[in-house]
C-alpha positions, -999 to 999 in steps of 0.1 A, spaced: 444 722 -640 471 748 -644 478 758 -609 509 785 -622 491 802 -653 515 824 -671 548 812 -655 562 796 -685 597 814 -699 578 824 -733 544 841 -707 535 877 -710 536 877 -673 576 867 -677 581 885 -703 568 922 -691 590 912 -662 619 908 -682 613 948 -695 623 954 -654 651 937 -662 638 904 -641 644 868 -655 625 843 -649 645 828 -624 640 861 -603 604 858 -611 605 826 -593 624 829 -569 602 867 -557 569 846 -556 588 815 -534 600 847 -512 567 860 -503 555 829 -499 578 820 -475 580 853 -454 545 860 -456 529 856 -421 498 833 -420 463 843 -424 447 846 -386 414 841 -405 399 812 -429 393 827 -461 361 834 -478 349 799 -500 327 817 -529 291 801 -530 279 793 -569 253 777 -577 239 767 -609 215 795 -611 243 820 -609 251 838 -643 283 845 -656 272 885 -657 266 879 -614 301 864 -604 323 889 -629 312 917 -611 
């Protein structure tokens, strides 16, 4: 499983950050800082519930 889609140097992710003038070092190193400084969630987050009788059309929307 990809768990970083889009973060190689050659992704349109990087690269529209590069038209900001970003690298993708600074990329990088802006997700690591909200990581970091973000404070904790004082609630668990919502687990999503699918079954097999749940369409494609149900959960996009």
């Amino acid at each position: 499983m990809n768990t970083t889609p889009g973060m190689s140097r050659e992704s349109n992710f990087v690269t529209a950050a590069a038209l900001w003038g970003l690298d993708h070092t600074d990329v990088v190193r802006a997700f690591l800082h909200e990581e970091l400084t973000r404070p904790a969630y004082d609630v668990p987050l919502a687990i999503p519930v699918l079954t097999a009788a749940t369409s494609v059309r149900e959960t996009a929307a």
